[in-house]
Structure formats: structure tokens, C-alpha cells
C-alpha positions as CSV (number, residue, x, y, z in Angstrom):
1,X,0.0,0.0,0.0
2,X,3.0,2.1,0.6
3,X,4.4,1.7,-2.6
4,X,1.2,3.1,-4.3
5,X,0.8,5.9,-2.8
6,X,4.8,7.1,-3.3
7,X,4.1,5.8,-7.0
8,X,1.2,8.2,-7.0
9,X,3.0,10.9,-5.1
10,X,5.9,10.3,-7.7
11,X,3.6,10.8,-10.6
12,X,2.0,13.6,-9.4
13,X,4.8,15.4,-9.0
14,X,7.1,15.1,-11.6
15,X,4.2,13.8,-14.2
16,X,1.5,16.4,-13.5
17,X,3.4,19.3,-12.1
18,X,6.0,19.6,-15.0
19,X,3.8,18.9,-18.0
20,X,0.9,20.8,-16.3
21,X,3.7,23.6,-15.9
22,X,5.3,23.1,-19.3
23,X,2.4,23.8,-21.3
24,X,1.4,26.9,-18.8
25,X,4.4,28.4,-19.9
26,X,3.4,27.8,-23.9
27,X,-0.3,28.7,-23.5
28,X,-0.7,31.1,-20.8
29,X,2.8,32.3,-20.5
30,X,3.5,32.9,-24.0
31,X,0.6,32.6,-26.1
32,X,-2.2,34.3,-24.5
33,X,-0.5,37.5,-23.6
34,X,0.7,37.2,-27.5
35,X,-3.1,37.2,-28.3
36,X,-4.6,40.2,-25.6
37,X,-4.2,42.3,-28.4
38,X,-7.8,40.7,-29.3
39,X,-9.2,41.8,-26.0
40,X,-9.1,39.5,-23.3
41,X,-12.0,36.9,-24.0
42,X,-11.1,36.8,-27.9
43,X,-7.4,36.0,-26.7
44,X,-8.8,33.2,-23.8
45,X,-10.9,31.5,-26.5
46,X,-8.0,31.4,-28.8
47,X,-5.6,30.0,-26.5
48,X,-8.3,27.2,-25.3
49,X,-8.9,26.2,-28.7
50,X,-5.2,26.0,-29.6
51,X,-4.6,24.3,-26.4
52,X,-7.4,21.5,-27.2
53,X,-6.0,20.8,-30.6
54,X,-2.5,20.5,-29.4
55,X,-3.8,17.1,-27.5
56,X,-5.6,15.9,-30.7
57,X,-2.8,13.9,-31.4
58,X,-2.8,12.1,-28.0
59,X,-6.9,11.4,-28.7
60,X,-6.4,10.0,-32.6
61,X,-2.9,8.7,-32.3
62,X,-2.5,6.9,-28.6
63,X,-4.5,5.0,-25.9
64,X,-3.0,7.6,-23.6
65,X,-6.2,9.3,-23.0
66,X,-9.2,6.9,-23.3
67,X,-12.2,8.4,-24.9
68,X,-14.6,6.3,-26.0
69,X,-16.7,7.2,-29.1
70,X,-14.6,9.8,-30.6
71,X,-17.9,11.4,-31.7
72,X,-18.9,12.2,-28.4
73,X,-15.9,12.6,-26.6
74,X,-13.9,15.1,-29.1
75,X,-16.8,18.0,-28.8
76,X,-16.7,17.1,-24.7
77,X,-12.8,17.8,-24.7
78,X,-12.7,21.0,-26.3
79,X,-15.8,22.6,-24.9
80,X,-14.0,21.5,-21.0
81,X,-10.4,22.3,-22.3
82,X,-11.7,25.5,-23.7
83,X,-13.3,26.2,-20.2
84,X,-10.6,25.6,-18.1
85,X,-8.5,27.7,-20.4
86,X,-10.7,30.7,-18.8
87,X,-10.7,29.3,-16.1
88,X,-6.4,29.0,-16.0
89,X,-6.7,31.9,-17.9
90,X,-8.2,34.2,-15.9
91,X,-6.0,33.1,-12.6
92,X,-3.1,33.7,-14.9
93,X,-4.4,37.2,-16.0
94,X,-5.7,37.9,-12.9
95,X,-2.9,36.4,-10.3
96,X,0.3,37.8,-12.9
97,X,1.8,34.7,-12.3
98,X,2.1,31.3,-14.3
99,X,1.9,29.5,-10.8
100,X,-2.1,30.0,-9.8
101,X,-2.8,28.4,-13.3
102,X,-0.2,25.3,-13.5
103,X,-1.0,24.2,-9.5
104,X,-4.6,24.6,-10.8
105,X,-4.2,22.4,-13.8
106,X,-1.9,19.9,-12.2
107,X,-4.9,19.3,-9.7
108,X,-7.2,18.5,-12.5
109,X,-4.4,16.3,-14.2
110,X,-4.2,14.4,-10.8
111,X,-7.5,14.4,-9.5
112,X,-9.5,12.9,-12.4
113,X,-7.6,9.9,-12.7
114,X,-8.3,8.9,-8.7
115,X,-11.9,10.4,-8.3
116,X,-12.7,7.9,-11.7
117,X,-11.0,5.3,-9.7
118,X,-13.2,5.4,-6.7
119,X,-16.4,5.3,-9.3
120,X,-18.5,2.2,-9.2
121,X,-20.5,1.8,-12.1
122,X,-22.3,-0.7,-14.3
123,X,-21.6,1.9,-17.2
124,X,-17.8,2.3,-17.0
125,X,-17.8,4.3,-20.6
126,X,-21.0,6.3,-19.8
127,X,-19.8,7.6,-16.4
128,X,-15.7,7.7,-16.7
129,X,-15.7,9.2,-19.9
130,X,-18.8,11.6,-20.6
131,X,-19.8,12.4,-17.3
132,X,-17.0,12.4,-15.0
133,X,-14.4,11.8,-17.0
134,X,-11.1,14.1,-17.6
135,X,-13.2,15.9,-20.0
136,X,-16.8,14.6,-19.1
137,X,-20.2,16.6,-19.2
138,X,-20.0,17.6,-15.4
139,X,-16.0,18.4,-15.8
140,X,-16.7,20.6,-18.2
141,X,-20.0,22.7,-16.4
142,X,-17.5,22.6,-13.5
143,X,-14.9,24.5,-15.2
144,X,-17.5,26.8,-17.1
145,X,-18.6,27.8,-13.7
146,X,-15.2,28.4,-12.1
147,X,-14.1,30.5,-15.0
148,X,-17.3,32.6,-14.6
149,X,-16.7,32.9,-11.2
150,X,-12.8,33.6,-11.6
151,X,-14.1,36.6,-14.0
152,X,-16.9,37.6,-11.6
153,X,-14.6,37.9,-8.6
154,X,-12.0,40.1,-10.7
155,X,-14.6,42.3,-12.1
156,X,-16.1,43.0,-9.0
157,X,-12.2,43.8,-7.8
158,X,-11.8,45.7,-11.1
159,X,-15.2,47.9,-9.9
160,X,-14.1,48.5,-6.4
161,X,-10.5,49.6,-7.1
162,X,-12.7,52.1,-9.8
163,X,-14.9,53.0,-7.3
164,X,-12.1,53.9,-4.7
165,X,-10.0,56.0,-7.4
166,X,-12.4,58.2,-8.7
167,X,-13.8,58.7,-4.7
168,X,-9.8,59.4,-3.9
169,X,-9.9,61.3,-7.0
170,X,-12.6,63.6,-7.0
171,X,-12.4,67.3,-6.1
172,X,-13.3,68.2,-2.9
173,X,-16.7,70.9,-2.7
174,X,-15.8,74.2,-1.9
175,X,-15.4,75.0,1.7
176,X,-18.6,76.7,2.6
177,X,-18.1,81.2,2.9
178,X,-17.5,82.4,6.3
């Protein structure tokens, strides 16, 4: 038992951290600043869609990540990869560092593998791979929802820093006459 868990531990760190990391430095350290000039949810769409077609090959041309019906399961992976693109996105954007977004996507790249491990299911294909899947249905509503909440927190930050500069800025009423 021992042994499993430092195999995990072992692949979690130097599997999921430095290929999780690597490609935060191509997408969202190099790429999406490369593509603001679009405006910020342009550039984030851009980026999420280049980022699901880089793992095309690993769908079409390996058994590395198990899909199913191809049919299904190619629409599922880019509508979740595209939403956890805002999602690592916006904490890249939004944290100015590459770290908030790789930690977050080494997570993912860990977690899915054990939570599908601890599903029991008469409908393996139905359940690991289009709902809870690396890229099932519920992965991908998940990730929608913590990129709108990402972008909901920030713009609310974004309105209160507003707020508090034109209240600092604002010129103060005359003093009233003697």
C-alpha cells in the first residue's frame, strides 16, 4: 500500500506538475499574452482552442487518453479544455503569475484519474468518460462555472479599485463662505 501511494506521489509530482507547468508556460505564459491584443475573452478563447487541438494527437494517435466514441468525446474535450483555459486563464491574467494556473491544472491532471477510480458503475464508458471523465459533461459545467466565477470575482475587484479611485480622486466641494 505504501508503494502506491509514493508511485502516485511520484507521478504527481514530476508527471502532473511539470507537464501541467510546461504547457502553462506555452499557452498562458507565452501565447495568451501574445493574443490580448484581441481583448481579453477573444485571446482566452483562442488559447483554449489551440490548447485542445494540441492534445488531438494524444486522442487519434494513442491510448494515452481513453475516450470512448470519438464522436462524443472530441466535442466534450474541447468545450471543457476550452473552459478551463478561462478558467487557468483568468487566474493567470488575474494572479500575474504562471503559478495559480499550472498548480490549478496539475490538480485537474491528478485528481480525475483517482476520483474515476473510486467510481463504481455498471456503465464504465457512460460515467468515466462523458460524465465524470477528464473531460466529461459535469468536468466541463464545473470548469464553465469556475471561470465565470474567476471573471466575476475580478470584475467586481476591477469595480471597487474604480470606485475607490475616482472617490480618492474627485475634487473636494468648496469649503462653505465664512
Amino acid at each position: 500500500m505504501i508503494n502506491i501511494v509514493i508511485n502516485y506521489l511520484i507521478n504527481v509530482v514530476i508527471l502532473a506538475v511539470s507537464f501541467s507547468l510546461a504547457e502553462e508556460i506555452g499557452f498562458r505564459g507565452y501565447l495568451l499574452p501574445k493574443l490580448l491584443s484581441l481583448g481579453r475573452r477573444r485571446a482566452l478563447l483562442v488559447s483554449g482552442l489551440v490548447f485542445a487541438s494540441w492534445h488531438m494527437p494524444l486522442i487519434f494517435l494513442t491510448s494515452l487518453l481513453p475516450v470512448g466514441n470519438k464522436l462524443i468525446a472530441v466535442p466534450l474535450f474541447y468545450g471543457t479544455v476550452v473552459a478551463a483555459s478561462f478558467f487557468y486563464g483568468y487566474l493567470r491574467l488575474y494572479g500575474r503569475s504562471l503559478w495559480p494556473a499550472s498548480i490549478a491544472h496539475a490538480v485537474h491532471n491528478a485528481a480525475w484519474g483517482v476520483l474515476a477510480a473510486f467510481t463504481a458503475t455498471t456503465h464504465p464508458v457512460l460515467v468515466n468518460y462523458y460524465l465524470l471523465g477528464d473531460f466529461g459533461i459535469l468536468i466541463c459545467i464545473g470548469a464553465a462555472i469556475l471561470a465565470f466565477a474567476v471573471s466575476r470575482m475580478h470584475s467586481a475587484d476591477q469595480a471597487q479599485v474604480h470606485d475607490h479611485r475616482a472617490a480618492t480622486s474627485a475634487p473636494l466641494p468648496p469649503s462653505p463662505a465664512p
